[in-house]
VOSE-985355 format. One record per residue (C-alpha): residue in one letter; z, y, x. Coordinates in steps of 0.5 Angstrom, whole numbers. Each point is the difference from the previous one (the first is absolute). Layout:
% residues N
<site><type>a</type><w>Z</w><v>Y</v><u>X</u></site>
...
% end
This chain:
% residues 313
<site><type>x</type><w>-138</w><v>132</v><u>-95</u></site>
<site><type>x</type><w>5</w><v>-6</v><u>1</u></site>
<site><type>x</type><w>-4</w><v>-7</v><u>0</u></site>
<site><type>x</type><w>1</w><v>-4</v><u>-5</u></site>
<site><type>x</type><w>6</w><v>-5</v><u>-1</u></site>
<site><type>x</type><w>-3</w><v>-7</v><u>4</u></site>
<site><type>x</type><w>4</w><v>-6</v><u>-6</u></site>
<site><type>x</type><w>0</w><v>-6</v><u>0</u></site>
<site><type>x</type><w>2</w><v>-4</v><u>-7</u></site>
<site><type>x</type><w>4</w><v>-7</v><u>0</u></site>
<site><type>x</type><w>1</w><v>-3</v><u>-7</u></site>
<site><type>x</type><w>-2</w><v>-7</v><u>-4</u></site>
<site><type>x</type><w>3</w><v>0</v><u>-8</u></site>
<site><type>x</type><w>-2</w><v>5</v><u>-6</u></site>
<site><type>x</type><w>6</w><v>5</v><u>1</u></site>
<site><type>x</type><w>-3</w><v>0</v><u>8</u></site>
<site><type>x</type><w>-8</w><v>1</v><u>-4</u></site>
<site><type>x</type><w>3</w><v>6</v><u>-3</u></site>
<site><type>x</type><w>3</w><v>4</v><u>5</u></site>
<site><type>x</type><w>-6</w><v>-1</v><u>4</u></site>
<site><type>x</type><w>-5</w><v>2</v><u>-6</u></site>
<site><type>x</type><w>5</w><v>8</v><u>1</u></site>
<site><type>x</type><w>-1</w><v>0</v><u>6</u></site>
<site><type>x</type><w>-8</w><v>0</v><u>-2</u></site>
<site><type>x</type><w>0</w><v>4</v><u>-5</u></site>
<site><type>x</type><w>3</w><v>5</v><u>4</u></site>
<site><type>x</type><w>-5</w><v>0</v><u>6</u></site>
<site><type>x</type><w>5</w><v>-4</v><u>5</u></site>
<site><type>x</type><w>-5</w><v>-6</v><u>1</u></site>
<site><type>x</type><w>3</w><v>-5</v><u>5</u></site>
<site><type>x</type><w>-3</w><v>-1</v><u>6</u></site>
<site><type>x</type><w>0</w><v>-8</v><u>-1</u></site>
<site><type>x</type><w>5</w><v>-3</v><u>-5</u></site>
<site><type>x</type><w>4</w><v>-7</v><u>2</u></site>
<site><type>x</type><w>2</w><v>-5</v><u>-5</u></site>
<site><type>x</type><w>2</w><v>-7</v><u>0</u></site>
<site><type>x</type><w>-5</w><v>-5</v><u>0</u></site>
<site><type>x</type><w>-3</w><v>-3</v><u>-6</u></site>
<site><type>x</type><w>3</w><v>-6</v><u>-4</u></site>
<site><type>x</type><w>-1</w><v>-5</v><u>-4</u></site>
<site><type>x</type><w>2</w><v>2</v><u>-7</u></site>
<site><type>x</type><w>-3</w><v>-3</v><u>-7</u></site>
<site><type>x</type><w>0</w><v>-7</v><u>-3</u></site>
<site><type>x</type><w>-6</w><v>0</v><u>5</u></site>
<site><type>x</type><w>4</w><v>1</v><u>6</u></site>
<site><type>x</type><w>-6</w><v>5</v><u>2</u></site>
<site><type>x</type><w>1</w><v>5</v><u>5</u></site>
<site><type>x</type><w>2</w><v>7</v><u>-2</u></site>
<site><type>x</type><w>0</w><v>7</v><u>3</u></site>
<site><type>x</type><w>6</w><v>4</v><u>-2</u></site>
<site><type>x</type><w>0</w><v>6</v><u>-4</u></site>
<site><type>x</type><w>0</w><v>4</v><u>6</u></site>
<site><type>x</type><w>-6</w><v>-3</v><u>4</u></site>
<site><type>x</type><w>-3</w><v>1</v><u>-7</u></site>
<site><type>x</type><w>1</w><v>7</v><u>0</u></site>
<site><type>x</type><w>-2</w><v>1</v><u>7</u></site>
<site><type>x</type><w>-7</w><v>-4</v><u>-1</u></site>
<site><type>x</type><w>-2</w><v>4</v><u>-5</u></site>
<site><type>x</type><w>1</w><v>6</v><u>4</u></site>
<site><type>x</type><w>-3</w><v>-3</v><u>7</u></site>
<site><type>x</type><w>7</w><v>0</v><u>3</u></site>
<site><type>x</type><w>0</w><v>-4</v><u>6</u></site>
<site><type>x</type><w>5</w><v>-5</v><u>-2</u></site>
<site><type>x</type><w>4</w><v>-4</v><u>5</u></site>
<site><type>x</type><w>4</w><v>-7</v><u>-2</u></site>
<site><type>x</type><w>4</w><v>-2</v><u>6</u></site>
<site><type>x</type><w>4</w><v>-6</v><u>-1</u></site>
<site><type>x</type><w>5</w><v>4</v><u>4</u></site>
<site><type>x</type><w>2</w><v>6</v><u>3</u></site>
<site><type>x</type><w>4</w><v>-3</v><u>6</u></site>
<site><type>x</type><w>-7</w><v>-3</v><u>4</u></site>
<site><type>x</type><w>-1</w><v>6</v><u>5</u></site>
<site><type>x</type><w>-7</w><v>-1</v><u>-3</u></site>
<site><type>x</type><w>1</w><v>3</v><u>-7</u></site>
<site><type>x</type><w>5</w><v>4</v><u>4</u></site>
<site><type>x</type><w>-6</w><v>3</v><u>5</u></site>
<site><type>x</type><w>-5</w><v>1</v><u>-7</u></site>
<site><type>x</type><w>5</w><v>4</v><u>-2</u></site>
<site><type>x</type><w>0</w><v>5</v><u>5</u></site>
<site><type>x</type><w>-7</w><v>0</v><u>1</u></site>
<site><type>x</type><w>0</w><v>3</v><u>-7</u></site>
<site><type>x</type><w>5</w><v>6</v><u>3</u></site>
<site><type>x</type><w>3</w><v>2</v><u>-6</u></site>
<site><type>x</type><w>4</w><v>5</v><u>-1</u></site>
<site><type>x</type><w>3</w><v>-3</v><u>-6</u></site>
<site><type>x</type><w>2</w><v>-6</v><u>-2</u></site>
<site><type>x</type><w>1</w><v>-1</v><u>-8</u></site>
<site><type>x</type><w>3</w><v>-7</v><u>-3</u></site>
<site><type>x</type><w>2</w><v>-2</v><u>-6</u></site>
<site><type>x</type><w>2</w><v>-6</v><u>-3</u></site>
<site><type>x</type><w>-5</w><v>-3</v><u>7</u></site>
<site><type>x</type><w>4</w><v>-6</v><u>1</u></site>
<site><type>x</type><w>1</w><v>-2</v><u>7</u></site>
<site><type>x</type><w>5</w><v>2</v><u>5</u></site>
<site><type>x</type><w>-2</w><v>6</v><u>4</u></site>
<site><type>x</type><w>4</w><v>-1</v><u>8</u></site>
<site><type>x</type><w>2</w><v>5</v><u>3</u></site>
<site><type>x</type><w>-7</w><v>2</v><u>4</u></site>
<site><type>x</type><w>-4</w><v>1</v><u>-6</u></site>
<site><type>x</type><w>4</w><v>5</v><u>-3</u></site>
<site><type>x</type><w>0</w><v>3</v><u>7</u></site>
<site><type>x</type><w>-9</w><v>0</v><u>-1</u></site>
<site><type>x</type><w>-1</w><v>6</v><u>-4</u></site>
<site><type>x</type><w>2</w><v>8</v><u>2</u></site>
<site><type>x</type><w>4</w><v>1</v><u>-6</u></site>
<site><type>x</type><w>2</w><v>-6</v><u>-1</u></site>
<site><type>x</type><w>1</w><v>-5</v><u>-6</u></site>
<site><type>x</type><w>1</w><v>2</v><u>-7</u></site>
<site><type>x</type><w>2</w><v>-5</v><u>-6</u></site>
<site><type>x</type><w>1</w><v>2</v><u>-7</u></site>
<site><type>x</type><w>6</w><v>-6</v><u>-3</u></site>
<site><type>x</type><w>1</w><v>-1</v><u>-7</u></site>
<site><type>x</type><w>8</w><v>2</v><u>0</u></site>
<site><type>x</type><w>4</w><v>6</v><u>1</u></site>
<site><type>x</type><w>2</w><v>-3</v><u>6</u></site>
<site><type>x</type><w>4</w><v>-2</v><u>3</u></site>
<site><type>x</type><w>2</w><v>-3</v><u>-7</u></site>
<site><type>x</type><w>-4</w><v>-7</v><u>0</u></site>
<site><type>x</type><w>-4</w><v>-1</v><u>8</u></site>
<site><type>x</type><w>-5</w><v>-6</v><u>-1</u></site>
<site><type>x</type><w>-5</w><v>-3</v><u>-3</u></site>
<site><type>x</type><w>2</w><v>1</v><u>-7</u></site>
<site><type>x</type><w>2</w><v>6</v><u>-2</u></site>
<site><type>x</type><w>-2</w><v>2</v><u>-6</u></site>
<site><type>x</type><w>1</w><v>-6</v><u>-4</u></site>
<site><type>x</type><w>7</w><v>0</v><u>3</u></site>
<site><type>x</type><w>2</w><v>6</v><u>-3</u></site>
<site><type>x</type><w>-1</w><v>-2</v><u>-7</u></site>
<site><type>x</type><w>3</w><v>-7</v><u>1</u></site>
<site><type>x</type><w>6</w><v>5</v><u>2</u></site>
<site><type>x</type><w>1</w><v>4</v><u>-5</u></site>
<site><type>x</type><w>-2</w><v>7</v><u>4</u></site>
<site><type>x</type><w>-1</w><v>7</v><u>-3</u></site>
<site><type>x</type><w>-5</w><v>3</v><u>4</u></site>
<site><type>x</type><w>-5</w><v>-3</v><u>5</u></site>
<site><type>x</type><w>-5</w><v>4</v><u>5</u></site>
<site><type>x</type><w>-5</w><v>0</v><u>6</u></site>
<site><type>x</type><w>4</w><v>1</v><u>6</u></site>
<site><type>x</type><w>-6</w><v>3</v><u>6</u></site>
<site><type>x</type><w>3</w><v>-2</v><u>7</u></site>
<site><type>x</type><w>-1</w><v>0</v><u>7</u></site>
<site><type>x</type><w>-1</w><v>-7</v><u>2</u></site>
<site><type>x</type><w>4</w><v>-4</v><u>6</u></site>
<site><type>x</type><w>1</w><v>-7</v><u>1</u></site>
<site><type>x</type><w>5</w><v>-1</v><u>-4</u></site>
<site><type>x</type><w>-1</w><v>-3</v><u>-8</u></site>
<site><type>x</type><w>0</w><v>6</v><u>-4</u></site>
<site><type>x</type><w>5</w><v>4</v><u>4</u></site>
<site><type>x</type><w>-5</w><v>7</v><u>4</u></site>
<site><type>x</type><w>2</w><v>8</v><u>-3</u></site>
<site><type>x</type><w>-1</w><v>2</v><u>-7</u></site>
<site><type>x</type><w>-6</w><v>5</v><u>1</u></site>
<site><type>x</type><w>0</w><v>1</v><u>-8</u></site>
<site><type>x</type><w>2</w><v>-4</v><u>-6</u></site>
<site><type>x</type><w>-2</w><v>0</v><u>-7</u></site>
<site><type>x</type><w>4</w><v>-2</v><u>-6</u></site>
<site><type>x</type><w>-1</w><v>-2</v><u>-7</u></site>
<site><type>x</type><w>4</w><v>-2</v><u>-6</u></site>
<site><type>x</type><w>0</w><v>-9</v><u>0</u></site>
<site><type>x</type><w>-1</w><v>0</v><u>-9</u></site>
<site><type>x</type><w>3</w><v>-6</v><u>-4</u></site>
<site><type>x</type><w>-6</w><v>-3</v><u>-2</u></site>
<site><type>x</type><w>-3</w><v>1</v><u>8</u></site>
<site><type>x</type><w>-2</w><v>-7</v><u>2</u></site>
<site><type>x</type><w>-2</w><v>-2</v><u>7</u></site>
<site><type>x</type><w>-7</w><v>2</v><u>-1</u></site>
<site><type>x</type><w>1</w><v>6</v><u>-4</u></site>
<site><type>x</type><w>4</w><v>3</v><u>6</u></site>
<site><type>x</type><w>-5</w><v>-2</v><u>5</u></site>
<site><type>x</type><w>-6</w><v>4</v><u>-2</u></site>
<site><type>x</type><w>5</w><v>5</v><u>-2</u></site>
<site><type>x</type><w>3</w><v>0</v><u>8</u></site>
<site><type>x</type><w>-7</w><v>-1</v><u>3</u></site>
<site><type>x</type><w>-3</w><v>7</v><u>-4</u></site>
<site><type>x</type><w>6</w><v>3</v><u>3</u></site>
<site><type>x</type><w>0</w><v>-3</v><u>7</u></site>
<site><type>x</type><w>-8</w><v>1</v><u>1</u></site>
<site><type>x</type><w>3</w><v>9</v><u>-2</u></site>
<site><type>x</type><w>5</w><v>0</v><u>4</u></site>
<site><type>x</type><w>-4</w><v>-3</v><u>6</u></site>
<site><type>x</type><w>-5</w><v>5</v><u>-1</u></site>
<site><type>x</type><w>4</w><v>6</v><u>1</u></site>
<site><type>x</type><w>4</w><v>-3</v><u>7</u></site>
<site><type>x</type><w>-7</w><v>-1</v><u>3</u></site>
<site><type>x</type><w>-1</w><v>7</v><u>1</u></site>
<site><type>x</type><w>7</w><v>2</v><u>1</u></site>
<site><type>x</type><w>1</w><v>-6</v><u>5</u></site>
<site><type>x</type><w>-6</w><v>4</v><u>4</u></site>
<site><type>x</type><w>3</w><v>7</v><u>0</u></site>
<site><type>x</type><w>6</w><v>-3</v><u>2</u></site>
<site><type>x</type><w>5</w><v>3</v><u>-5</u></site>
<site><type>x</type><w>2</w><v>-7</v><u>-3</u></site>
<site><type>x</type><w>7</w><v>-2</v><u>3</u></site>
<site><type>x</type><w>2</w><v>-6</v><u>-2</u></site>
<site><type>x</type><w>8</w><v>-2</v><u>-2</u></site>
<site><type>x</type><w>2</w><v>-6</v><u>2</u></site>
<site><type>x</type><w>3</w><v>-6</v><u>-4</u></site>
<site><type>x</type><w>7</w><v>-2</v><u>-2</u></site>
<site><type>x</type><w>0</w><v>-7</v><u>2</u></site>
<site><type>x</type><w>7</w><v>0</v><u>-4</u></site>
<site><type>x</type><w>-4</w><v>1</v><u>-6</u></site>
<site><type>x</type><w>-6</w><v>-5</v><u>1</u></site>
<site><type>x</type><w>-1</w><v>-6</v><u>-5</u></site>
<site><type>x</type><w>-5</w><v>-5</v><u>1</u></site>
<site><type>x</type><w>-6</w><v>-3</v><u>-5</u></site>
<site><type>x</type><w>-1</w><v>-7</v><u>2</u></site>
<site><type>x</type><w>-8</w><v>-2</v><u>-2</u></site>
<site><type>x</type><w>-1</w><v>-4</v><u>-7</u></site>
<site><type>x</type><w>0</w><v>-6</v><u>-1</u></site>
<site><type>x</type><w>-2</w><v>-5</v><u>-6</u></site>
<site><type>x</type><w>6</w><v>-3</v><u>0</u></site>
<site><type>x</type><w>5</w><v>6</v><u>-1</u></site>
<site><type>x</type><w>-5</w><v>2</v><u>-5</u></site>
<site><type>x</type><w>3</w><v>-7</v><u>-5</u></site>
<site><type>x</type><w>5</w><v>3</v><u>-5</u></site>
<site><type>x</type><w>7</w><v>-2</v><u>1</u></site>
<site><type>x</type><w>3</w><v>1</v><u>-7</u></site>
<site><type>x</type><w>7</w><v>-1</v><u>2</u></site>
<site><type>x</type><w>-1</w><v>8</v><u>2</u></site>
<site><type>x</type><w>2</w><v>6</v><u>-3</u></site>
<site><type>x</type><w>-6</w><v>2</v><u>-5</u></site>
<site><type>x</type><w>0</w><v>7</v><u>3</u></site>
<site><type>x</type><w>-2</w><v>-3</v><u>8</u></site>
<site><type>x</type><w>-5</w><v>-5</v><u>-4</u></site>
<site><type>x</type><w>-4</w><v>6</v><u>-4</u></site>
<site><type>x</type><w>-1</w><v>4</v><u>7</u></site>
<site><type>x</type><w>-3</w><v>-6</v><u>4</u></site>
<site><type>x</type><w>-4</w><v>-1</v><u>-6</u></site>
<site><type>x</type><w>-3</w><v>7</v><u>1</u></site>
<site><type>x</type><w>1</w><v>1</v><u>8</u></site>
<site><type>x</type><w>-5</w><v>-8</v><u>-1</u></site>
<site><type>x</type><w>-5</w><v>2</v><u>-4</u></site>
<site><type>x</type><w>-6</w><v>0</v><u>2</u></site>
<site><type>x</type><w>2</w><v>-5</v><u>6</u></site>
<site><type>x</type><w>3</w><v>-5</v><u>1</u></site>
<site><type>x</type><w>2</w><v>0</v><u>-8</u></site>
<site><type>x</type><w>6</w><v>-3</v><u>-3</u></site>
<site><type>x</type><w>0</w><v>-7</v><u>-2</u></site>
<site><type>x</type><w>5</w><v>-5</v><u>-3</u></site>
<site><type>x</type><w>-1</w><v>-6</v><u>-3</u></site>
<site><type>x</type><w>-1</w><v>-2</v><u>-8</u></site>
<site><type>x</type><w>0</w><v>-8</v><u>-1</u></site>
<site><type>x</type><w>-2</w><v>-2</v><u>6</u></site>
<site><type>x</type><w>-6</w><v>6</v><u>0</u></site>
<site><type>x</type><w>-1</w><v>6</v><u>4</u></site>
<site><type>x</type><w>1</w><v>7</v><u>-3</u></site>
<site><type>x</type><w>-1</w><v>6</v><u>3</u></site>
<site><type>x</type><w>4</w><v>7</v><u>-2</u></site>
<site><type>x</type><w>-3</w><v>6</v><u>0</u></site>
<site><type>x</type><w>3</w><v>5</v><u>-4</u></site>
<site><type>x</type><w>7</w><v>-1</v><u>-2</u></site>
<site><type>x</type><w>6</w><v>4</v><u>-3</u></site>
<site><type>x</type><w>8</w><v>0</v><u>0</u></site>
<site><type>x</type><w>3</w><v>-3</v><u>-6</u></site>
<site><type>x</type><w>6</w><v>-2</v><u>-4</u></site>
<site><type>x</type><w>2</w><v>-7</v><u>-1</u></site>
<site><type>x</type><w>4</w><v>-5</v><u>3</u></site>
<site><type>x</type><w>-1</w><v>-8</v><u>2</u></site>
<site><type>x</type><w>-1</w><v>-5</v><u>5</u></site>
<site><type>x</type><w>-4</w><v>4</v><u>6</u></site>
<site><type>x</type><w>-7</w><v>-2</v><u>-2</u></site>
<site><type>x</type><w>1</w><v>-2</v><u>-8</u></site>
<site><type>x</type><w>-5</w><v>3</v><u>-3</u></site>
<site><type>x</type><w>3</w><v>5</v><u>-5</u></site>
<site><type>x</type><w>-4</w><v>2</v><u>-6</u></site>
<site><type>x</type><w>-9</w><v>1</v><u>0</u></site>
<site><type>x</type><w>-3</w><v>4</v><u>-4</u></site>
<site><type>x</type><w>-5</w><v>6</v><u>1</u></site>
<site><type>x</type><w>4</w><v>5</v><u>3</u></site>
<site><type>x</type><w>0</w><v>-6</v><u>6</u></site>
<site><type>x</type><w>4</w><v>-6</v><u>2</u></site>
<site><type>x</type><w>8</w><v>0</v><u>1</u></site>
<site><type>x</type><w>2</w><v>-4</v><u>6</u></site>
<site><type>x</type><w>8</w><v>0</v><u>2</u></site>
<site><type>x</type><w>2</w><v>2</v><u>7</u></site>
<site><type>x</type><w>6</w><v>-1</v><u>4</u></site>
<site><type>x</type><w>2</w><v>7</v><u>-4</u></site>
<site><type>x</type><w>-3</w><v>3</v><u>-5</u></site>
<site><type>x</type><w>-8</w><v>-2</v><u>-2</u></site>
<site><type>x</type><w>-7</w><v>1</v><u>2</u></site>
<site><type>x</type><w>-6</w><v>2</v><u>-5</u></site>
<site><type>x</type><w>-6</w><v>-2</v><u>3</u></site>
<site><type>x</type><w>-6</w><v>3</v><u>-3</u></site>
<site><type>x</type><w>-5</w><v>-2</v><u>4</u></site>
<site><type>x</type><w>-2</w><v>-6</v><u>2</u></site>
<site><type>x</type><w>-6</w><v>-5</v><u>4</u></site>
<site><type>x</type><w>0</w><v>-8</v><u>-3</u></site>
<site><type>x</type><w>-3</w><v>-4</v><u>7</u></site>
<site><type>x</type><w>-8</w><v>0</v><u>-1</u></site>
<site><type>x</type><w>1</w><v>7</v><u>-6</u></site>
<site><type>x</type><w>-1</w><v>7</v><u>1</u></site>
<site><type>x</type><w>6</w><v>5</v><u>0</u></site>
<site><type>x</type><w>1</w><v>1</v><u>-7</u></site>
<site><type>x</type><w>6</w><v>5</v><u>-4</u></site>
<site><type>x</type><w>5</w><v>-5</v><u>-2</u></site>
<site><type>x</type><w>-2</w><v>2</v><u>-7</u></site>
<site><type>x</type><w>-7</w><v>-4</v><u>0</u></site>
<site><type>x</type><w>3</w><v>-6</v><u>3</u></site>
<site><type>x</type><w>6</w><v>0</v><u>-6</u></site>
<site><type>x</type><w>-7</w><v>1</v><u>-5</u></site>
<site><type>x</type><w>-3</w><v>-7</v><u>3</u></site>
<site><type>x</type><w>5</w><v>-4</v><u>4</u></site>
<site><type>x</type><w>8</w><v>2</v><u>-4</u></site>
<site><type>x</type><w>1</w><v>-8</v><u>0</u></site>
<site><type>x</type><w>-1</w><v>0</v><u>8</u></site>
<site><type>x</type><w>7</w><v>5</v><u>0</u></site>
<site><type>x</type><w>5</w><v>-3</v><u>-5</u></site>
<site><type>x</type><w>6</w><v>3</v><u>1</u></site>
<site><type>x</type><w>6</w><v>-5</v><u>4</u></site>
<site><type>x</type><w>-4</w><v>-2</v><u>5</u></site>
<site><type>x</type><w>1</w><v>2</v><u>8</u></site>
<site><type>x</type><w>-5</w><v>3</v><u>5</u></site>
<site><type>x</type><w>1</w><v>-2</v><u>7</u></site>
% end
């Protein structure tokens, strides 16, 4: 009887949690897990353990928070776990060329893309923003580069017109944890061979950032309707109505014309504002300090706070 495979997990945020949740559910116990180390989050500025190490506490993982895989400390508390595999998702920190040399099978990764269509830090939103008809979970072989190692196996699903970022994410995380499952055993086996990438074809999710996040209402309203849902649940759309912040979380391409920004006609169905072509309907809305509420409830008690004529910035 074979010995049983010797995995190590790396990983920090929920669609990380989620891969190392399958593992556990089907008898793949990592033998330690690595995450990132806790950082302060929240209005208190607390300390806080990822999703991950979380995960991992509550199995009685070990759990490892080197600040860096390049101190040949971290490297050396690595080999002395002598894994056999090394599984990373999402982890966040650079993996040099010894480390992805430490385990007998090497490392596995399973990226949110159907690579090499969006490398990087941001993929599942990018392919939103974008316009994409299908995303997927590309499991592959790690190597030094970003994102660049042999396909060992891809998943696909169709990307919807009423995906946002979030709806996609957990989606791709169920699919990734899956597919991740299946690899493991065919990896160790030896019958998983892995087609290498077409570098030609390769884009790039650049990380969000806040700033991009804020609406620019000289674009065509089809590209803003897609940041909308590629922004939601993070970092939100936002503009700016007489002076004051206001999120967009949910919105729709409409007909109209007017200066980029005009608001255009409110009603139940939503607020109408120009865009540099076409207008934007936006349904859902968070006023600085409120809850996110449909636009419908905030016409019901604030319409005269969205007159038509004036301009979001």
């Amino acid at each position: 009887m074979s010995q049983p495979l010797r995995i190590v997990f790396a990983g920090t945020p929920e669609f990380a949690a989620r891969h190392l949740q399958a593992l556990l559910d089907a008898g793949l116990t990592p033998a330690a897990v690595y995450t990132q180390p806790d950082r302060p989050a929240g209005r208190g500025q607390k300390l806080m353990a990822s999703p991950v190490k979380q995960l991992a506490v509550a199995r009685d993982i070990p759990v490892l928070q080197p600040a860096t895989l390049r101190d040949p400390a971290a490297q050396a508390e690595l080999a002395a776990l002598a894994p056999d595999l090394l599984v990373v998702v999402a982890y966040g920190l650079i993996l040099p060329q010894v480390v992805l040399d430490i385990p007998r099978l090497g490392c596995i990764n399973s990226h949110a893309s159907l690579l090499p269509r969006w490398r990087g830090a941001a993929p599942i939103q990018r392919a939103v923003q974008a316009g994409d008809a299908e995303s997927g979970v590309t499991v592959m072989r790690m190597e030094a580069g970003l994102d660049t190692g042999p396909m060992l196996l891809k998943v696909a699903t169709p990307i919807s017109a009423d995906d946002t970022g979030g709806s996609l994410h957990d989606r791709l995380a169920e699919l990734g944890a899956a597919a991740v499952v299946e690899a493991i055993p065919q990896l160790a086996a030896g019958t998983l061979r892995g087609e290498v990438q077409d570098d030609a074809l390769a884009t790039y999710a650049h990380k969000l950032n806040k700033d991009e996040a804020r609406l620019d209402w000289r674009r065509p309203a089809v590209e803003l309707e897609r940041l909308v849902r590629a922004f939601n649940p993070w970092p939100v759309c936002h503009t700016t109505l007489a002076e004051a912040p206001l999120k967009v979380l949910a919105a729709e391409v409409a007909e109209g014309q007017g200066a980029p920004g005009e608001i255009l006609a409110a009603s139940r169905d939503g607020l109408s504002v120009a865009c540099g072509e076409g207008a934007l309907c936006l349904t859902r809305l968070q006023l600085s300090g409120g809850k996110p509420l449909a636009f419908s409830d905030l016409y019901n008690s604030r319409r005269e706070q969205f007159a038509v004529g004036q301009v979001l910035v």
